[in-house]
C-alpha positions as CSV (number, residue, x, y, z in Angstrom):
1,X,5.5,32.4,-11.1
2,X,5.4,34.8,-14.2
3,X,6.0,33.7,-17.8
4,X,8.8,36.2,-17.6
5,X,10.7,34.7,-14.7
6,X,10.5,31.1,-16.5
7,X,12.0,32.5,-19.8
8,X,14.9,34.0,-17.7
9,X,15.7,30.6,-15.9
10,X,15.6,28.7,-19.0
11,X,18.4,31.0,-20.2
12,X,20.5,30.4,-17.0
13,X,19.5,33.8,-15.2
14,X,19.2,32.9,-11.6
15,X,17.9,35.6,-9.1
16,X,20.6,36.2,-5.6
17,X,17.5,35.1,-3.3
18,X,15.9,32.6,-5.2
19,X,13.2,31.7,-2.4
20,X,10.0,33.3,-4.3
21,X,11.2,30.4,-6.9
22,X,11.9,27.9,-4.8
23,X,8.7,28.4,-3.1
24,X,6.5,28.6,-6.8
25,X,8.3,25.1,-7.3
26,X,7.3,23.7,-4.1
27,X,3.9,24.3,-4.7
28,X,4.2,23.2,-8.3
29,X,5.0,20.0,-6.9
30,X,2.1,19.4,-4.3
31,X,-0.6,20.1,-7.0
32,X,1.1,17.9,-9.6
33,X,3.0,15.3,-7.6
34,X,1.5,11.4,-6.8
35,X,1.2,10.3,-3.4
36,X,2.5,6.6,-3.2
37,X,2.9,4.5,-0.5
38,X,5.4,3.8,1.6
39,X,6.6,0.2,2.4
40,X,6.6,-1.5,6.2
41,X,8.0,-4.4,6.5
42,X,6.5,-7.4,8.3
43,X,6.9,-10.8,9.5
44,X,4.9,-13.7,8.0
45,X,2.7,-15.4,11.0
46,X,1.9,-19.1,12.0
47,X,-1.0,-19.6,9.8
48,X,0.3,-17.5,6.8
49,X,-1.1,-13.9,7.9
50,X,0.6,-10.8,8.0
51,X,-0.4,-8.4,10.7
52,X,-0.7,-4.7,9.3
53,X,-2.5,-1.8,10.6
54,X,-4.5,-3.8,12.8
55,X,-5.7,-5.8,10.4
56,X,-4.3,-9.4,9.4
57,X,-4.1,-9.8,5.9
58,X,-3.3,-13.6,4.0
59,X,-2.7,-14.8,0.1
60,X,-3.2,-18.5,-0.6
61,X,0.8,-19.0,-1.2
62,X,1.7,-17.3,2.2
63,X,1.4,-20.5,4.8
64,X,4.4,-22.0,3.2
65,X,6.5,-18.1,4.1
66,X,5.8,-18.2,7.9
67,X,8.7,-16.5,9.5
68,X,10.3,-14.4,6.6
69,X,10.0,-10.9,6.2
70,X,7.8,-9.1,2.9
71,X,7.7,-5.5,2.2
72,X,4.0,-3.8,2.3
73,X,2.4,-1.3,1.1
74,X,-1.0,-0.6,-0.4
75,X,-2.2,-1.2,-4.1
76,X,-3.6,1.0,-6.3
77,X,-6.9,-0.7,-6.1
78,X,-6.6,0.2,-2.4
79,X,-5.6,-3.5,-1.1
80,X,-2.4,-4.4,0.3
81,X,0.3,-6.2,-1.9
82,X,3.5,-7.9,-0.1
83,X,6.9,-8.2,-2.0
84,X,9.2,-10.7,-1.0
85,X,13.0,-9.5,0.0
86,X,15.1,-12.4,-1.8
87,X,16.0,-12.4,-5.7
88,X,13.9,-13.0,-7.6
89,X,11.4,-10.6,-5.7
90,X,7.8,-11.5,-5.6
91,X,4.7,-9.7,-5.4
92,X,1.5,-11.2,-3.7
93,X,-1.7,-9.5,-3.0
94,X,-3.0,-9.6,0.0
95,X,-6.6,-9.7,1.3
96,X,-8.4,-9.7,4.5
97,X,-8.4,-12.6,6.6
98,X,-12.3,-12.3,7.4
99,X,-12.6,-12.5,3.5
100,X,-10.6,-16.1,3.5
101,X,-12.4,-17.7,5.5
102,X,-16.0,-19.3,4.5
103,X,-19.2,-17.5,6.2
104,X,-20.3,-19.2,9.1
105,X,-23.1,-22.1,8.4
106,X,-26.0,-21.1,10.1
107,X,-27.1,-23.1,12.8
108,X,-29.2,-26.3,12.0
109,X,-33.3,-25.9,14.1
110,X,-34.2,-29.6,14.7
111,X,-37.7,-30.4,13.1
112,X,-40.5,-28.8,14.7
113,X,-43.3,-32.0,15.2
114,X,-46.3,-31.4,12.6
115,X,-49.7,-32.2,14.9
């Protein structure tokens, strides 16, 4: 959009087919606007994990939730953060469940006899 045409709207002059303006402002807003996330809603499982993009995701505090609903969406760190619905609201991130639980131990060779 030309410097011109700005000055002009900021003075209240508004073209009869104000598409080419409309359309300058559209684009305006793609190159400067943020993406965020939406929310999804889900249900706490048995166990404390919450089941989201086919992933399950827990938080220490969540066992004791198991049947209410949180709001989801992702972090800015790229995690997932779950809001509770009821006042006061609550937010608690979420992680992986492969990341809760301990590695597995490996697996214990018996004693090889010495000659």
């Amino acid at each position: 959009m030309a410097h011109g045409t700005v000055h002009r709207l900021r003075h209240g002059y508004w073209p009869s087919d104000p598409r080419k303006i409309m359309q300058a402002w559209s684009r305006y807003k793609g190159r400067r606007s943020i993406v965020a996330s939406s929310w999804f809603i889900r249900r706490v499982r048995p166990g404390g994990t919450v089941r989201h993009a086919g992933q399950d995701f827990t938080a220490p505090r969540l066992a004791a939730r198991t049947g209410q609903m949180l709001a989801v969406a992702r972090s800015t760190e790229g995690g997932l953060i779950a809001q509770t619905l009821e006042l006061p609201a609550e937010r608690i991130p979420l992680v992986p469940l492969a990341e809760m639980q301990p590695a597995a131990a490996p697996a214990i060779q018996p004693a090889q006899a010495q000659p």
